[in-house]
SELO-184958 format. One line per field, with one value per residue (C-alpha): residue in three letters; x, y, z. Coordinates in steps of 0.1 Angstrom, whole numbers. Layout:
<sites>
code = c(Ala ...)
xx = c(X ...)
yy = c(Y ...)
zz = c(Z ...)
</sites>
This chain:
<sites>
code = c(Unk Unk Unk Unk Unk Unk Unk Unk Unk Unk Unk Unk Unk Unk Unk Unk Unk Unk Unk Unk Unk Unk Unk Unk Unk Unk Unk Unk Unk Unk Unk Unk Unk Unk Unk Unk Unk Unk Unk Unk Unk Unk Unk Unk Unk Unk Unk Unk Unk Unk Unk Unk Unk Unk Unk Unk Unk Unk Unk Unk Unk Unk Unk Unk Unk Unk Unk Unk Unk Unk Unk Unk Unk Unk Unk Unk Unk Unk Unk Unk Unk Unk Unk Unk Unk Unk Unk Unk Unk Unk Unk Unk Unk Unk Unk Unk Unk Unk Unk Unk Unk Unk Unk Unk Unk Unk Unk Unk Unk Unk Unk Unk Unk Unk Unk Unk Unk Unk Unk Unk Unk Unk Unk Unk Unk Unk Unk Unk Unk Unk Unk Unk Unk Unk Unk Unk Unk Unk Unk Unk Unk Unk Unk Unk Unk Unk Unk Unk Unk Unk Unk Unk Unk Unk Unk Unk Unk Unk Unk Unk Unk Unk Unk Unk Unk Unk Unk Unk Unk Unk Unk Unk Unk Unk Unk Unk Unk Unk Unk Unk Unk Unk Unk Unk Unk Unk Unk Unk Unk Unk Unk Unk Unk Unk Unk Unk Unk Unk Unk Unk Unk Unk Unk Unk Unk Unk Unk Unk Unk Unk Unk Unk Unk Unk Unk Unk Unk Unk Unk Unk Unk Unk Unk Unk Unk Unk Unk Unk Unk Unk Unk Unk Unk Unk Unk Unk Unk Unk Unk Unk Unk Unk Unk Unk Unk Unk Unk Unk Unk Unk Unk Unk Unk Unk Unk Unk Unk Unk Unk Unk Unk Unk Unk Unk Unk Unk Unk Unk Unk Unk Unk Unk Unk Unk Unk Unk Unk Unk Unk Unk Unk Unk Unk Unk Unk Unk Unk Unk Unk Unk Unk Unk Unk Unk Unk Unk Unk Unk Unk Unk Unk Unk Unk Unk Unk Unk Unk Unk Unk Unk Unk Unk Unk Unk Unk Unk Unk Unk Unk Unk Unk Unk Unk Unk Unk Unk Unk Unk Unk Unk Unk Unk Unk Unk Unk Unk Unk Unk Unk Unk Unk Unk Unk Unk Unk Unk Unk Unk Unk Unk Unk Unk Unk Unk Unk Unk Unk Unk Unk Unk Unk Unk Unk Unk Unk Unk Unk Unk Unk Unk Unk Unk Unk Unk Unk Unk Unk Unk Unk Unk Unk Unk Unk Unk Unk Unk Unk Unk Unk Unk Unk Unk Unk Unk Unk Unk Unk Unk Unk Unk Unk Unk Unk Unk Unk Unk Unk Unk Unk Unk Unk Unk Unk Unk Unk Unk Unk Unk Unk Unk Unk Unk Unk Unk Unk Unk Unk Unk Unk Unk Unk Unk Unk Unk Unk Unk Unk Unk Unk Unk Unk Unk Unk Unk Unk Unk Unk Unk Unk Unk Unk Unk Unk Unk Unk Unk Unk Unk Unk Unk Unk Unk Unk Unk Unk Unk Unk Unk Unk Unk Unk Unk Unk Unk Unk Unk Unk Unk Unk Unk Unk Unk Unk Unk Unk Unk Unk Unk Unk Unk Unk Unk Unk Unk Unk Unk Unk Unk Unk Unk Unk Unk Unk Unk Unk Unk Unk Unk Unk Unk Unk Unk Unk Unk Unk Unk Unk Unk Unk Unk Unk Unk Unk Unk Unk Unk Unk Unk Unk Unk Unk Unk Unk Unk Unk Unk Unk Unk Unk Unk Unk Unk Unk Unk Unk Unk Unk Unk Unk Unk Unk Unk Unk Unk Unk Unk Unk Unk Unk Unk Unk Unk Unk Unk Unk Unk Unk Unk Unk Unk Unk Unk Unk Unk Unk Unk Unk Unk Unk Unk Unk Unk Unk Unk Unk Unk Unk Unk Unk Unk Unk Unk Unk Unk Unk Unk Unk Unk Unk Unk Unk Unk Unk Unk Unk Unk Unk Unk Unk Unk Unk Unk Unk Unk Unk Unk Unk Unk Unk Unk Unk Unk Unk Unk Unk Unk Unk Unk Unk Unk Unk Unk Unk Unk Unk Unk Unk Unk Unk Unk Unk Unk Unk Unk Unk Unk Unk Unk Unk Unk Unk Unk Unk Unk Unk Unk Unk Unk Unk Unk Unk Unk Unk Unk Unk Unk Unk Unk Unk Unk Unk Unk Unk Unk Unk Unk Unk Unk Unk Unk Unk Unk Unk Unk Unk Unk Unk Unk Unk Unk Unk Unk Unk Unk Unk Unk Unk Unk Unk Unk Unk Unk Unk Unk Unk Unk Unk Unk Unk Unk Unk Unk Unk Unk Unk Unk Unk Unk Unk Unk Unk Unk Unk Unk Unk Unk Unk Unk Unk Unk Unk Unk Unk Unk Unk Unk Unk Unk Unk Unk Unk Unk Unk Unk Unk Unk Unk Unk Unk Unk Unk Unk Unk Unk Unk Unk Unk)
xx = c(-718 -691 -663 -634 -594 -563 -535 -500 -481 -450 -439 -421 -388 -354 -330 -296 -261 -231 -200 -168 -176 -151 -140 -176 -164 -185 -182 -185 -194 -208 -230 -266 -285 -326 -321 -357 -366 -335 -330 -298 -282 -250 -234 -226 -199 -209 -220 -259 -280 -315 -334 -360 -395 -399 -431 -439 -419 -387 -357 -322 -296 -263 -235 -205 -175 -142 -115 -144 -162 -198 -224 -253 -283 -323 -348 -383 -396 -435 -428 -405 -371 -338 -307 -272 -251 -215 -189 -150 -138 -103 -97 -67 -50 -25 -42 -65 -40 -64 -93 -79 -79 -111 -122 -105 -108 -83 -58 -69 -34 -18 -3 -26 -25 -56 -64 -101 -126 -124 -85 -90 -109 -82 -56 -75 -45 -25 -17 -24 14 14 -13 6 35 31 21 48 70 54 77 73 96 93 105 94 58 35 48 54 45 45 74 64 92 113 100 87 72 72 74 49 10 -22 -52 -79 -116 -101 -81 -44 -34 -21 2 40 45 80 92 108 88 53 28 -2 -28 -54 -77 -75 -104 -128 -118 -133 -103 -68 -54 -17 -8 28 27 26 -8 -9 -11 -48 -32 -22 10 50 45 71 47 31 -2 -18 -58 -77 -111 -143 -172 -202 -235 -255 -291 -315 -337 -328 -303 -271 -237 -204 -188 -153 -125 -92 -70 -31 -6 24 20 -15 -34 -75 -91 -129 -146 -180 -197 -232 -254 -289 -300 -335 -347 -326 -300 -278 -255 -224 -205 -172 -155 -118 -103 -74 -44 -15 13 46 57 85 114 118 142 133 106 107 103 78 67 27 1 -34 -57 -92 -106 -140 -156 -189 -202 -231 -249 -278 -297 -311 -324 -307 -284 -273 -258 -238 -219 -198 -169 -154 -127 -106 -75 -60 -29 -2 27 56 91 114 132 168 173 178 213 229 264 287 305 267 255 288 277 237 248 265 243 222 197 186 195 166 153 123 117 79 53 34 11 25 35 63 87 104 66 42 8 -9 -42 -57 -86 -105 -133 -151 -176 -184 -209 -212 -236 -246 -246 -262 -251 -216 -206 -202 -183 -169 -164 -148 -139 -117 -100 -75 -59 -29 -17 18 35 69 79 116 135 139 158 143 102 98 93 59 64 69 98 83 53 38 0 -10 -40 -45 -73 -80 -107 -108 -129 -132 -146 -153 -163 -170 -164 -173 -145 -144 -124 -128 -116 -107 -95 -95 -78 -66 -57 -42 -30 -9 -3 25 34 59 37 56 64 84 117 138 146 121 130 114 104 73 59 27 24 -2 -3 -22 -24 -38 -43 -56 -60 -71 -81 -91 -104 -117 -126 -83 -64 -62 -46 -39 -17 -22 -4 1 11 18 29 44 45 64 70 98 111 139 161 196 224 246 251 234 202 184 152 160 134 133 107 102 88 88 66 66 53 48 34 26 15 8 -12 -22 -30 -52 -40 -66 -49 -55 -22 -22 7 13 36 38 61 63 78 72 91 91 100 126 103 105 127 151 156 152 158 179 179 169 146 134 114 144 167 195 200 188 205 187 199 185 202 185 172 142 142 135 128 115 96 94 67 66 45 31 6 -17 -23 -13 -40 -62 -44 -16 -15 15 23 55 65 100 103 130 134 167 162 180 188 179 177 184 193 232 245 277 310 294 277 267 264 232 219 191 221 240 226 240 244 226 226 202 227 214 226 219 202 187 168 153 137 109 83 67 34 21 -4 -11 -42 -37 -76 -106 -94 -62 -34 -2 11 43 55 91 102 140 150 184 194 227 242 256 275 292 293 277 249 215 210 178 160 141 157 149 121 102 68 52 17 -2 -37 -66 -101 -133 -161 -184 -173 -207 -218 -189 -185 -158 -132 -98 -63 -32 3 29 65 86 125 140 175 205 209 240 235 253 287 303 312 280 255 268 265 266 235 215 212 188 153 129 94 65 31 2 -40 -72 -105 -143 -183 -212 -250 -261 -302 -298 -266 -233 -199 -163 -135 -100 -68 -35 2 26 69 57 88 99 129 153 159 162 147 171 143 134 148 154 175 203 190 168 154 121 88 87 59 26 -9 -42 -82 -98 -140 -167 -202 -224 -259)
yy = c(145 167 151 157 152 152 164 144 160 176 201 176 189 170 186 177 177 155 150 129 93 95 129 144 175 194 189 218 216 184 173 158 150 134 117 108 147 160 183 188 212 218 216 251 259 237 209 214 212 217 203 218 206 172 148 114 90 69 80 74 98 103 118 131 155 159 134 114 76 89 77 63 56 46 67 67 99 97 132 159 139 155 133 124 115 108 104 93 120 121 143 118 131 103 79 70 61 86 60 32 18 19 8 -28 -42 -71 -54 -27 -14 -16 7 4 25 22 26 31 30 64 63 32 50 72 48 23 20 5 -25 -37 -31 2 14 9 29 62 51 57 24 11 4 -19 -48 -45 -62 -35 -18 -44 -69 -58 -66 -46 -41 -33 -22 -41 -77 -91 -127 -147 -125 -105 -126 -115 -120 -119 -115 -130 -161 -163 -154 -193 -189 -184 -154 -166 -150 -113 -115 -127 -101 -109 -123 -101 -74 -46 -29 -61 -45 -17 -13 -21 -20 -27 -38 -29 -44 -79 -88 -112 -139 -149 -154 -186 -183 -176 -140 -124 -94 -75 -80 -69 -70 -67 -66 -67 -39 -50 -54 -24 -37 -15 -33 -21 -30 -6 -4 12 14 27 34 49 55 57 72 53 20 32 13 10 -4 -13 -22 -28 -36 -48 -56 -59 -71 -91 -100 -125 -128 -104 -109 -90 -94 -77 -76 -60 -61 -40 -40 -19 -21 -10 12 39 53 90 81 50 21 -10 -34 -66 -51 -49 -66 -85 -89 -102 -107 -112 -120 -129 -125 -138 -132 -154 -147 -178 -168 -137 -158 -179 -161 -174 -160 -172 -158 -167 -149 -154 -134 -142 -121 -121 -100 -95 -93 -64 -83 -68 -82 -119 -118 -144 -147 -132 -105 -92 -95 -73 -49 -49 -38 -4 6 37 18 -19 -45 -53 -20 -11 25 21 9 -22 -40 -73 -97 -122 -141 -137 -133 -149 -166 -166 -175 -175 -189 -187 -200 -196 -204 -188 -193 -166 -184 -161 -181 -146 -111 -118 -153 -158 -184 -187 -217 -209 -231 -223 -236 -220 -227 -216 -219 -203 -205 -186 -186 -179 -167 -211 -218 -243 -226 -236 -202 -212 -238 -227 -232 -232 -249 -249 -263 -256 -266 -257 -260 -244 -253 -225 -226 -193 -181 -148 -137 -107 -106 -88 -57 -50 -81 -100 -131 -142 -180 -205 -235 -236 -264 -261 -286 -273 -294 -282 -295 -291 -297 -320 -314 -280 -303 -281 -292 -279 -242 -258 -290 -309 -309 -311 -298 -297 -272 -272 -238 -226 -196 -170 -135 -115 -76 -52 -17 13 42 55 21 -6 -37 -71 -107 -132 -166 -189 -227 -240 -275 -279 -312 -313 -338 -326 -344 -329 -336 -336 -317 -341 -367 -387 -373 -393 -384 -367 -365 -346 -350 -315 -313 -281 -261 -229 -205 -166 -144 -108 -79 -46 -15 18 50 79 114 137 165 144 124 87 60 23 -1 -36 -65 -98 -129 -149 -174 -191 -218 -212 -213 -241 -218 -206 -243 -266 -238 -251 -231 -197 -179 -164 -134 -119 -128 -150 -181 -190 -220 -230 -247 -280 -273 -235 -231 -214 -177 -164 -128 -102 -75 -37 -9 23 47 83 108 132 167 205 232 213 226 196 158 138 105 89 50 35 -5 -24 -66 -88 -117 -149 -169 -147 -158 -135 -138 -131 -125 -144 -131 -155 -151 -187 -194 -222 -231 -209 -171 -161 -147 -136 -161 -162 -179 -182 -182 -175 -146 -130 -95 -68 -43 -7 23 50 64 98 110 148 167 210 220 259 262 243 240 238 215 199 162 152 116 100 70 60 22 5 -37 -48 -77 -84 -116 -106 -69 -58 -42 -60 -56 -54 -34 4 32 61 84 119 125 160 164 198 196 224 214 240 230 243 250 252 216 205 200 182 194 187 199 181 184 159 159 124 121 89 89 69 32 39 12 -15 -23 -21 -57 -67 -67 -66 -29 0 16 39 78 95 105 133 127 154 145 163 152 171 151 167 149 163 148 135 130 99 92 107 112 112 122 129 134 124 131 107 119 154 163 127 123 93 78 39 24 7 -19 -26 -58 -44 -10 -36 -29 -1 31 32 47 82 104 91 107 91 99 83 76 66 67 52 40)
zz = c(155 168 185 204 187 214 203 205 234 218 244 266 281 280 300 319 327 309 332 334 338 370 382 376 363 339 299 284 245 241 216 222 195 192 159 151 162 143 175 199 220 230 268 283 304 332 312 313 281 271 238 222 230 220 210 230 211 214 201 193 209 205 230 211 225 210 220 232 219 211 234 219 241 233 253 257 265 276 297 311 317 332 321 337 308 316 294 293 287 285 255 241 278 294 274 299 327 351 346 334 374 382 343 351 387 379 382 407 417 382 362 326 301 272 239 230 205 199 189 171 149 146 135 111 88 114 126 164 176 156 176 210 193 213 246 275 277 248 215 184 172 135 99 78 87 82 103 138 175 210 233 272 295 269 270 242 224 247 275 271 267 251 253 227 247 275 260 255 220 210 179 166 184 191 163 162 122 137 144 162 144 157 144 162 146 156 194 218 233 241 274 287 316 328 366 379 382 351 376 357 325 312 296 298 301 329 345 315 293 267 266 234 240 220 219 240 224 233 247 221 201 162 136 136 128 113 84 82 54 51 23 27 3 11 -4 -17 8 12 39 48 83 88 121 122 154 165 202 207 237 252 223 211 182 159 131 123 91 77 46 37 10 -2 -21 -20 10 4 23 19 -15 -29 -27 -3 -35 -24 9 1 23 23 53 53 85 104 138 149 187 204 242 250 283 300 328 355 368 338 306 274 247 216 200 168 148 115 103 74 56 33 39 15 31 16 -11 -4 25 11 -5 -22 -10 9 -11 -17 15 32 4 17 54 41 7 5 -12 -8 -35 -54 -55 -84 -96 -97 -74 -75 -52 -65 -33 -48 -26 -1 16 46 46 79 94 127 141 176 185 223 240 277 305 333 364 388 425 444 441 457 444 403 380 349 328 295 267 237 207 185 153 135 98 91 55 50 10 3 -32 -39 -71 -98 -101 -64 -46 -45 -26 18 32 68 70 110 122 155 173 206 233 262 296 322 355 379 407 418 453 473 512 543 546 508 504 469 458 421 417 391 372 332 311 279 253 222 194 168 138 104 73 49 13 22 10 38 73 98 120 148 159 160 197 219 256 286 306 337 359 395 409 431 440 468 467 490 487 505 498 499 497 476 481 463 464 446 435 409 398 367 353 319 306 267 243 217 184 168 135 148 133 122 100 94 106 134 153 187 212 245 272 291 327 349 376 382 405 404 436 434 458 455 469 462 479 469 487 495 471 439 441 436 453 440 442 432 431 420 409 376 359 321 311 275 242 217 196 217 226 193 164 138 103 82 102 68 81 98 74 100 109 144 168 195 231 241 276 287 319 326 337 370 375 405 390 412 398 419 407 413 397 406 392 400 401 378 348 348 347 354 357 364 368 380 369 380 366 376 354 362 330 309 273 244 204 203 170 161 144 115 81 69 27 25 -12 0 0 31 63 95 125 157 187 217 252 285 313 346 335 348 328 346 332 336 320 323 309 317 304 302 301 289 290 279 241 240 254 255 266 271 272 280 280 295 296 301 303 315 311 346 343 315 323 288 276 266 228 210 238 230 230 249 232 235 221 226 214 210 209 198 200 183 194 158 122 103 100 116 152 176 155 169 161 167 161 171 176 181 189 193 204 192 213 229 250 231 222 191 184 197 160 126 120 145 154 135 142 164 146 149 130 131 123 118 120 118 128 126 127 115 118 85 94 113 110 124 102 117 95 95 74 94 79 87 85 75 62 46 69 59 89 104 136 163 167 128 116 83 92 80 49 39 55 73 60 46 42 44 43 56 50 70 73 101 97 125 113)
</sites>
């Protein structure tokens, strides 16, 4: 019997247009790929593309353009379809300062600056406060390369909080020689906040933030992921990340993994003997959807490292350690590299664990109820005599737990309301069996914390106050110096209260206004208080004050940006901070001989300060593949009782990038150029009796990086090489711990690997 056979339909049209996610300018040159159909199409000159004819089916697509985080979407396509697809594109430009406003409405008259997934991926060698390096106002406190931490506007520690998916980073961050204990590759993206709306944020932080945020779960229903590598030649370090994910229903889950390790870093003329490194880290998130007004989600994260500690810059006595401040080349030094980690080194590992429920009351009315926990394990090893290196001669547990409780609300007139209440108990603790007194004391505190904000916004102005209480409740027991030794034990109470305003204006001709001020105070850290001994990281020994006052400072951000005939960006901000009691690490006219060698003495004192500065960020767009940005930073502290300068602050710094982007080289496509140029001048900003040597010489580093895809069937490759000190310049950083004693990081060359599957 004859019969009649249809056909499947595979002259269905996809057409569309891809924009910017926020000015909705045109993208020319993007990629968009149908990976099932192995068909694309690239984005003309005003941004509209059309694909090839397609079959009914579903598909996986993928949005890529240069400078860009790829897009990946899941689309069913049962006839002719016409797509919006927008992007964020920013092309590396002002590091998303353009966007980064409306991208984070807690802080909606802020000045943020962002790092995404796109230059993550860009930087997998490095560590979290490497990253931040070459943003405007942001600098890294370092003890060689592998440990370091970020400096905003010049606060750091325990000025200066973060927050790891939304919970305050609980750890020994304390120390100028503790780097955060936080992957950054396990994040989406990194934001900094350099205003004073940190009013939400639990902690003893004076105006500035630092978010590190996880990658949300995209809602398709298959199995994907990443894998990513890079190889470095200085030190001959490998690293692997893998990201894995899959979203059902109404749960969602992904897993994160890191592992890297090098060896031996080297200056431009010699190795830094024992400074290798080990990291193995993971994470594991989780979204359940009860119902559409009740969702869940569960966090957990674990990084563990070892970090060796340049092995010159423990001397044994005096004569020795007089000699170490003025040698070419450390004591210590080997001819040949090794990726052995012997003491002087440090063990540390970092656990989070959290648990989150959103409940949605109506469309304008939502809370939050958050609870975490958080524990940290840090070991420090020293050079010990008798076999006993191997046994730490710091030793610190801390648990810590954390309940918050928030309510979000939006109002008639664009008003919206954010409030909430945070309690936090720490629990620290010295190990026993290290045989040395502790560095710091034994201590647990409660912390209990209110506040609330108010924001308003049109379609011009934006406006925001807010307020905040805190109560510090601290039990302290010490060893006392003397002799003999007795128990000491301090009970700490204080409250504290910060308020902040600010608002911001949009002009009609592309120029944007804010201004912010605000007033925080912080209550002095268990070190800068109770520290008694070798802080062994940064090679001195560190006194503490049992009778510091907290610190009381008024924070003023003015800034302006905007952009001139479309072809530049610019971006300027003015911060101002008088800090009353301001506490700071002043090194003594001292070098101290312990059974352990002979370090360099400092003390904690206290002073009325003030520290001001600007940053400037501009971008030239010369024409749709090529341009240049410009960044400055400026930043000065005084000492105003004492009429001195403020050591251990940035020094002022020029970066000048030059970008080219090709759109198509055979297989390749997004292929982006970039040459970067880096002058950091000398700190003269500092007295000479005020450290034990004078400070070093102003540096210029170039750098150089070339970054490509191409579709491999299903599958989409990023790769790029990066150079590092292109012309292996011996030079030493005003803000590196060990310039005292060896020269910073020559040459370095990275490969680096993404493949999304």
């Amino acid at each position: 019997m004859p019969g009649l056979l249809m056909a499947q339909p595979c002259q269905l049209k996809v057409w569309g247009r891809i924009q910017d996610g926020h000015s909705l300018d045109p993208i020319a040159f993007a990629n968009v790929y149908f990976k099932e159909a192995q068909q694309g199409a690239v984005s003309d000159a005003n941004g509209f593309f059309e694909i090839p004819p397609l079959c009914q089916g579903s598909y996986h697509v993928s949005v890529s353009h240069i400078g860009c985080q790829t897009k990946e979407l899941y689309l069913t396509v049962t006839h002719d379809t016409t797509l919006l697809l927008q992007l964020e594109h920013h092309s590396q430009i002002m590091d998303e300062l353009a966007i980064a406003a409306t991208a984070i409405q807690e802080a909606t008259t802020q000045e943020l600056m962002l790092i995404d997934a796109y230059a993550i991926s860009q930087n997998t060698d490095k560590n979290m406060a490497n990253m931040l390096d070459n943003l405007a106002g942001v600098s890294t406190l370092r003890n060689g390369n592998n440990i370091a931490k970020p400096v905003v506007n010049g606060l750091y520690g325990n000025r200066l909080i973060l927050l790891n998916n939304g919970v305050a980073q609980s750890g020994q961050q304390w120390g100028a020689d503790h780097s955060p204990e936080i992957d950054p590759l396990a994040a989406d993206k990194i934001t900094v906040i350099k205003g004073v709306s940190a009013l939400a944020y639990q902690g003893s932080n004076l105006g500035s933030a630092i978010l590190i945020n996880p990658q949300k779960i995209d809602s398709e229903p298959h199995f994907h992921g990443k894998i990513r590598y890079f190889f470095e030649s200085n030190g001959l370090g490998n690293g692997l990340n893998i990201r894995v994910q899959k979203h059902h229903q109404k749960f969602a889950w992904s897993l994160v993994g890191t592992a890297k390790k090098k060896g031996d870093s080297r200056a431009a003329a010699y190795y830094l003997t024992n400074t290798g490194a080990v990291e193995g880290d993971f994470s594991l998130q989780m979204e359940y959807t009860h119902n559409t007004a009740l969702k869940s989600d569960f966090f957990l994260s674990s990084f563990n490292a070892k970090l060796g500690v340049l092995r010159g810059a423990h001397i044994g006595n005096l004569t020795d350690l007089e000699e170490a401040l003025t040698r070419s080349a450390p004591f210590y030094t080997q001819d040949q590299f090794s990726y052995q980690i012997n003491a002087p080194y440090q063990k540390i590992n970092h656990h989070l664990l959290k648990w989150h429920t959103a409940y949605l009351l109506d469309e304008d009315h939502k809370f939050d109820f958050t609870y975490a926990i958080q524990k940290d394990l840090r070991k420090e090893f020293d050079v010990r005599r008798g076999g006993r290196s191997d046994i730490p001669s710091l030793n610190l547990n801390q648990h810590s737990n954390f309940i918050e409780i928030k309510y979000k609300g939006y109002f008639s007139n664009d008003w919206e309301i954010t409030s909430g209440i945070q309690l936090n108990r720490t629990d620290n603790f010295n190990e026993s069996g290290t045989g040395i007194l502790p560095l710091i004391p034994d201590y647990i505190s409660f912390e209990t914390g209110l506040f609330a904000m108010a924001t308003k916004k049109t379609e011009q102005f934006s406006f925001e106050l807010g307020g905040r209480y805190d109560y510090l409740d601290q039990s302290v027991a010490t060893i006392s110096t003397g002799i003999p030794k007795a128990i000491k034990r301090y009970y700490n109470f204080a409250h504290n209260i910060g308020l902040a305003g600010g608002g911001s204006y949009a002009f009609s001709n592309g120029m944007d206004l804010s201004y912010n001020l605000g007033l925080a105070s912080r209550n002095p850290g268990i070190n800068e208080r109770y520290s008694n001994g070798l802080h062994q990281g940064v090679s001195g020994i560190e006194e503490g004050d049992p009778d510091l006052g907290s610190e009381q400072s008024l924070k003023n951000t003015l800034s302006w940006g905007g952009k001139i005939n479309t072809k530049i960006l610019y971006e300027i901000l003015y911060f101002d901070q008088a800090i009353e009691n301001y506490i700071f690490l002043n090194p003594q006219n001292e070098f101290r001989s312990t059974i352990r060698g002979t370090f360099p003495v400092f003390k904690y004192a206290q002073t009325r300060a003030r520290i001001f500065g600007w940053d400037f960020t501009s971008t030239f767009l010369f024409s749709d593949s090529f341009n240049a940005s410009f960044r400055a930073s400026f930043l000065k502290g005084t000492d105003i009782e004492n009429n001195s300068p403020l050591i251990y602050l940035p020094s002022n710094n020029l970066l000048l990038t030059f970008n080219y982007q090709i759109p198509k080289i055979g297989n390749w496509d997004q292929i982006d150029l970039e040459l970067s140029n880096k002058y950091v001048f000398e700190q003269k900003n500092i007295l000479l009796n005020q450290d034990f040597v004078n400070p070093p010489e102003g540096y210029h580093l170039m750098g150089i990086k070339i970054s490509g895809e191409r579709q491999l069937d299903r599958n989409r490759l990023n790769m790029f090489l990066r150079i590092d000190n292109l012309f292996n310049v011996s030079y030493r950083d005003y803000l590196n711990r060990q310039r005292y004693f060896a020269d910073d990081l020559g040459i370095n060359v990275i490969v680096g690997l993404s493949l999304n599957f």
